[in-house]
Structures are given as structure tokens and as C-alpha cells.
C-alpha positions as CSV (number, residue, x, y, z in Angstrom):
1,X,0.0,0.0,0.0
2,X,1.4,3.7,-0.5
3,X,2.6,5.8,1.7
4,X,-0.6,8.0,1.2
5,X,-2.9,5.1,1.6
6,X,-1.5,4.3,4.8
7,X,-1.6,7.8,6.0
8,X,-5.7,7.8,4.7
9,X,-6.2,4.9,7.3
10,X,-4.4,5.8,10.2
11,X,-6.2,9.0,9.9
12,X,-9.8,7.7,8.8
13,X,-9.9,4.2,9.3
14,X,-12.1,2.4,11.7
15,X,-11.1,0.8,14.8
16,X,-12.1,-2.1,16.7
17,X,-10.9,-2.6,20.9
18,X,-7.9,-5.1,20.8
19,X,-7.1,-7.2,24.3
20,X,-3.5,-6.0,25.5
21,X,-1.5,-8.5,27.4
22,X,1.2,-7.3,30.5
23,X,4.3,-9.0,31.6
24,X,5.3,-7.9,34.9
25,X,4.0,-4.3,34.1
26,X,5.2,-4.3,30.2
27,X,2.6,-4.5,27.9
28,X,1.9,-6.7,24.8
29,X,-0.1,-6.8,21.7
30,X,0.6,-10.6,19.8
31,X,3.2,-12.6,22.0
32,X,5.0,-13.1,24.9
33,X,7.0,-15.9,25.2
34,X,9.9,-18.3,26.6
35,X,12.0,-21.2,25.7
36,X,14.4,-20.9,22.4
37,X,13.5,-17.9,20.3
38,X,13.6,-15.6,23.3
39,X,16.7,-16.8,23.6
40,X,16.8,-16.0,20.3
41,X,16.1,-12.4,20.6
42,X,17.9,-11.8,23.8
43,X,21.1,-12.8,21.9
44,X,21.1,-12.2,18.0
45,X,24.0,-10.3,16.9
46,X,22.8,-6.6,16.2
47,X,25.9,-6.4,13.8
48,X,25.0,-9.0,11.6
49,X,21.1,-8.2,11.7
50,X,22.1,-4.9,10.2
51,X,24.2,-6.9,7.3
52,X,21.7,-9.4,6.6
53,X,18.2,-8.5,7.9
54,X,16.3,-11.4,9.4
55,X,18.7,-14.3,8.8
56,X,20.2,-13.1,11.9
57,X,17.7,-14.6,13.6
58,X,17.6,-18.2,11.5
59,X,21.0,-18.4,12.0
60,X,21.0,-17.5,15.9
61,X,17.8,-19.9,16.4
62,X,19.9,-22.7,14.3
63,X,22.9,-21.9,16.8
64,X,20.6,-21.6,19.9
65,X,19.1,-25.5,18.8
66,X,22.3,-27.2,18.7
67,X,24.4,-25.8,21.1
68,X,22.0,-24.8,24.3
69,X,20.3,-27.9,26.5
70,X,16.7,-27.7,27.3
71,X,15.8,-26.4,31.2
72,X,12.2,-26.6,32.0
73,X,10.1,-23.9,32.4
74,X,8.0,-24.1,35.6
75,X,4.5,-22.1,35.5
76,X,1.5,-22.4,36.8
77,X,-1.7,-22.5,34.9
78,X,-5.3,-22.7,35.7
79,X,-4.4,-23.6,39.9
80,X,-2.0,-26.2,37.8
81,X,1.9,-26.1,38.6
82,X,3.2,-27.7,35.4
83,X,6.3,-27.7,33.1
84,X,7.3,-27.0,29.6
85,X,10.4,-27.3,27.5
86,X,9.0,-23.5,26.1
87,X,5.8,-21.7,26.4
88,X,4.1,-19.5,23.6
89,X,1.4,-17.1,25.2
90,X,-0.7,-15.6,22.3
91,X,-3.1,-12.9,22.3
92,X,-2.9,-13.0,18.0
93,X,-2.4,-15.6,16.0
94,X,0.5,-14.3,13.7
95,X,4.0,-15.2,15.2
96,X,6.9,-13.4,13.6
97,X,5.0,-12.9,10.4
98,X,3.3,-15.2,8.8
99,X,3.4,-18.1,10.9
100,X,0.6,-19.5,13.1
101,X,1.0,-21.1,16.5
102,X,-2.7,-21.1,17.9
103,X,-5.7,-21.0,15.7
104,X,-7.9,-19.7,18.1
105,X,-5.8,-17.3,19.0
106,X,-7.5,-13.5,18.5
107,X,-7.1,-9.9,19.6
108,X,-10.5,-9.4,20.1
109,X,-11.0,-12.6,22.1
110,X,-10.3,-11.7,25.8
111,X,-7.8,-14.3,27.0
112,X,-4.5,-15.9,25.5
113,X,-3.9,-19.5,24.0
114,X,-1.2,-20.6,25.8
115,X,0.8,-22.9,23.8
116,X,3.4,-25.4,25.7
117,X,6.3,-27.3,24.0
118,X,6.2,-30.2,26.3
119,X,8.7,-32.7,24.6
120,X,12.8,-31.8,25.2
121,X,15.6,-31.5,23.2
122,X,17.8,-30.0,20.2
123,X,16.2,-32.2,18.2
124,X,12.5,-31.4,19.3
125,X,13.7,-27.7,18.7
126,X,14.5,-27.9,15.3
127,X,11.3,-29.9,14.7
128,X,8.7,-27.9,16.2
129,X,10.9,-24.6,14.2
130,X,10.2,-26.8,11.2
131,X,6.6,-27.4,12.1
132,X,5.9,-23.8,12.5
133,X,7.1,-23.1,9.4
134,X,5.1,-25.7,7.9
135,X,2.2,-24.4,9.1
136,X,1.6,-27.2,11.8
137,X,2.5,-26.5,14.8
138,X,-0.7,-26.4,16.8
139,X,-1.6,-29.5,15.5
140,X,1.9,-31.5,17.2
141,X,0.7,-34.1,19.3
142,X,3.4,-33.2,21.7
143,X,2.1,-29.4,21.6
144,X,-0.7,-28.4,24.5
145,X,-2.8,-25.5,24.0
146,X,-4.8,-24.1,26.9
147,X,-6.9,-21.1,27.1
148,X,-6.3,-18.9,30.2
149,X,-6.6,-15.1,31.3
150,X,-3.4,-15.8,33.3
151,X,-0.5,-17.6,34.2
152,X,2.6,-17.6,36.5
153,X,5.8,-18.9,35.0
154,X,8.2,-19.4,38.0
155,X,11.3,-20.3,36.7
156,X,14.2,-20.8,35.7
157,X,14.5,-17.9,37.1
158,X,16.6,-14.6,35.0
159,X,15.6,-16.6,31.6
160,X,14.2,-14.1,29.0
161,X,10.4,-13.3,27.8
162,X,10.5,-11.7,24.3
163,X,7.4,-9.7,23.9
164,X,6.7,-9.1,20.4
165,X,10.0,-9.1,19.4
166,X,12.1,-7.5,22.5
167,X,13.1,-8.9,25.6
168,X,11.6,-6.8,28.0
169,X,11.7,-8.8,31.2
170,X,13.1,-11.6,32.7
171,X,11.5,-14.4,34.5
172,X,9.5,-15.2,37.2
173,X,7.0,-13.5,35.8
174,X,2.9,-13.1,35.8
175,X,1.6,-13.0,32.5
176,X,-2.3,-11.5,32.5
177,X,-4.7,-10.3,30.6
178,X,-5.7,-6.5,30.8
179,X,-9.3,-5.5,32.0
180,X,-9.6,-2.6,29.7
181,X,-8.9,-2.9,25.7
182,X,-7.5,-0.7,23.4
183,X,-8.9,0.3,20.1
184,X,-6.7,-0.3,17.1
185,X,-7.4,0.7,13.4
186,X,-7.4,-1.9,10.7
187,X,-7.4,-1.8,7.2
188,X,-11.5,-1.9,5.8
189,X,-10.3,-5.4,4.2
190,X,-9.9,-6.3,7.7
191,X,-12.8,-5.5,9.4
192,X,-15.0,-7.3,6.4
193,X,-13.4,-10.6,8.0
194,X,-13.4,-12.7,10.7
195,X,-11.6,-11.2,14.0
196,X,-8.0,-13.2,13.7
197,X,-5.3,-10.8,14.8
198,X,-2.9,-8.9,12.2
């Protein structure tokens, strides 16, 4: 879209409330998470994002796979204590992009789908990364999604929460849904179809 069509809807285009999701006091539109591609973020090289845009980050994920061990993640869900090998809270659906981790998963829906990566490993990272990409991850048997207005993820504790897309905060932390929603604008195409997050 131009620059000028862009401008036209952020100035004129209608707007629907959004749910907004806080981490410890930061707030969140799409995805907080844990487990490998906060690691991700917390440690691509800045240098060589600015060389070769976002195959800094397949490269540091690929790294990250092979060469760091699994530590569960201790949380506590729905008066549950449970663990997970990484957790994926969304408030959208999109994940980086394109990619899809919960179905379900809206903005306008007011609670999260809490997706945890229950089986361990380098090799379970690499194939729930593939899965992702193939557009199957919520269907992995070894994939549990939960719906929930909240959750408390314990430890280990210092380990990062990227929040879409920046490492804001550091575990433990309480991960909530907001009481009051925003309004965003969409595009019109957007608001002729069904509420699914951008």
C-alpha cells in the first residue's frame, strides 16, 4: 500500500478494541513468550542483523538449537503447577510474520492460548521450528494449547520473555490479561473478515 494510503487509514480508518497482554508491568499486543526464540532475541547479533536483515535470527535460532540444553520452564496454569520445554502465550495468531502457533488465538478474544512445548531436546527444537514453518505447529501431538486469562511462569529464574519481538523482562514472571482494551485501526479489508489478529 502507499505511503498515502497508509496515511488515509491511520487518519480515517475504523477501529475495533484489541485485548492488550502485561508481563510484569510491560505490555503486549501478539506474544510473549519463553524457551528458544527468546533466547533468540535476547542474543542475535545486532551487527549482523544490520548486514543481513532477518537471517540473523535463523542463524541464531539454528545456533541456539544445537548448542544450548533444554531447562524446563516451571509455570502455573489454571491452579495447575506444570512444566514445559517453552511456552508461547498468544493474544494474536500471527507469530513473527506469517506463521501461526494457535488458531484460536484473536485480539479481540479476551484471554490468551497458551501454547506449551512439552517434549525436550535440540532435536524437538529444530522440529517444532520446522513445524511452525510448515504451518503445523498447533496440530503437534506433543504441543498443548490451553486457554487462560493468566498464568505464572516461575522459573528458571533470570531466563528471558521476548514480547513481540524485544526482551523486555526476565522471569519469574505473571503474564495477564488486561481489564480494559484498546482500540486499534485496521485496514477496511480487515474488518469485512473474521476477527483473527494482524
Amino acid at each position: 500500500k502507499s505511503i498515502a494510503g497508509i496515511a488515509e487509514t491511520a487518519a480515517f480508518g475504523p477501529s475495533r478494541p484489541i485485548t492488550v497482554g502485561d508481563v510484569n508491568g510491560q505490555r503486549f499486543a501478539i506474544v510473549a513468550s519463553v524457551g528458544l526464540d527468546a533466547e533468540v532475541v535476547a542474543h542475535v547479533n545486532l551487527g549482523l542483523k544490520r548486514h543481513i536483515g532477518k537471517w540473523a535470527y535463523l542463524y541464531e535460532t539454528l545456533k541456539r538449537a544445537v548448542l544450548s540444553p533444554s531447562e524446563p520452564f516451571r509455570f502455573r496454569l489454571n491452579d495447575h503447577e506444570h512444566q514445559a520445554h517453552g511456552i508461547v502465550v498468544a493474544n494474536g495468531r500471527h507469530y513473527a510474520g506469517a506463521f501461526v502457533t494457535s488458531p484460536e488465538a484473536h485480539l479481540e478474544k479476551h484471554s490468551f492460548e497458551v501454547c506449551q512445548l512439552t517434549r525436550p531436546g535440540r532435536l524437538a527444537a529444530l522440529r517444532y521450528l520446522t513445524s511452525l514453518i510448515a504451518g503445523r505447529f498447533a496440530q503437534r501431538a506433543d504441543v498443548r494449547i490451553d486457554e487462560a486469562m493468566d498464568l505464572e511462569i516461575l522459573g528458571p529464574e533470570g531466563a528471558p520473555i521476548q514480547m513481540d519481538g524485544d526482551v523486555l523482562c526476565r522471569l519469574p514472571a505473571t503474564i495477564r490479561v488486561l481489564p480494559d482494551s484498546v482500540e486499534l485501526i485496521f485496514p477496511e479489508s480487515q474488518t469485512a473478515s473474521v476477527p483473527s489478529g494482524p
